[in-house]
C-alpha positions in Angstrom: 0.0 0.0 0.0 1.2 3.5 -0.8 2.0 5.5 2.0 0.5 9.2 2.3 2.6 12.0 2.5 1.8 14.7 5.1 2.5 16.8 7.4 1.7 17.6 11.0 1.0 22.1 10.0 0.7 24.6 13.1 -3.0 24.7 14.6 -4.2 27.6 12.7 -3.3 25.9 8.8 -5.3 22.6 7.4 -3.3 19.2 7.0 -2.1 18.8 3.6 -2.3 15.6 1.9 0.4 16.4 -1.1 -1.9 19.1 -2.6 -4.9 16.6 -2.8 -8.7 17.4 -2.2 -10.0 13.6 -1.6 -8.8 10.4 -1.1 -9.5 6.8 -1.3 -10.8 5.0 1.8 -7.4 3.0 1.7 -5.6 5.7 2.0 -8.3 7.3 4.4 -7.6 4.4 6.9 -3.8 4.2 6.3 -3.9 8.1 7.9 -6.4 8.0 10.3 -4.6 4.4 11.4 -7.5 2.5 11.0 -9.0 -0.2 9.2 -11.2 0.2 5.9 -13.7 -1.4 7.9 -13.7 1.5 10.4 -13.8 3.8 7.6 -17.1 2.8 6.1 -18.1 2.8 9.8 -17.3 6.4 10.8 -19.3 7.1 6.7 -22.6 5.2 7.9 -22.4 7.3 10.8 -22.6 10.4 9.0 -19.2 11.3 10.3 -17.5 11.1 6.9 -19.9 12.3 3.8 -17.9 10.7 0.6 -18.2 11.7 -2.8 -19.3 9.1 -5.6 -17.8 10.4 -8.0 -18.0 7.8 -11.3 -17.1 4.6 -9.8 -14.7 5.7 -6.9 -15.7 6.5 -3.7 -13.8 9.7 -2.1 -13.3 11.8 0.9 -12.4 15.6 0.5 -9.4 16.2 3.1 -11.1 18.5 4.9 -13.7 16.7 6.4 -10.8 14.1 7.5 -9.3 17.8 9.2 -12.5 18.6 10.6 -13.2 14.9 12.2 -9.6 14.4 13.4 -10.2 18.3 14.7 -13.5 17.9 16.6 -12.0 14.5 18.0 -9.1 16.2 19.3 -10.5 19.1 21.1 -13.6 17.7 22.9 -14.0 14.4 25.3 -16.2 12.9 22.7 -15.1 9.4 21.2 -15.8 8.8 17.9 -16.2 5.1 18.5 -19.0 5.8 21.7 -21.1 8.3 19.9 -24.0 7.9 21.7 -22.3 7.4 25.1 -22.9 10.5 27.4 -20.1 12.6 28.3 -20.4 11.7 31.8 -19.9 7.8 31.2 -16.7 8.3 28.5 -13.4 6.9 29.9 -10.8 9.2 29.6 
């Protein structure tokens, strides 16, 4: 599998993911270091809205910015989403 070239950018710029807008959920899972299973998981959700775009099924790079984001900065778990706050390990 191809690895992904990025980079970890200051808080106030957007990852970069070599000057692309979407990706493959291969290479969706490969950076979020998760399986392809998890992938489709996190898009029945509603956490990830891919674009069908012919046959291929992509994910613009900001919504992957915007996931990793909101995951980082609150105490919700993306895997629990309908577990309280209160009841979350930490």
């Amino acid at each position: 599998m191809k690895k992904i070239p990025y980079s970890i950018p200051p808080k106030d710029s957007p990852v970069t993911f070599d000057g692309r807008l979407a990706l493959r959920i291969p290479e969706v899972a490969q950076a979020l270091g998760v399986s392809e299973t998890s992938v489709r998981r996190l898009i029945n959700r509603g956490l990830l809205k891919p674009l069908r775009i012919l046959r291929h099924v992509l994910i613009p790079t900001e919504q992957l910015t915007n996931l990793v984001g909101n995951t980082c900065t609150s105490n919700h778990v993306v895997g629990n989403a309908n577990v309280p706050k209160a009841t979350q390990p930490e």
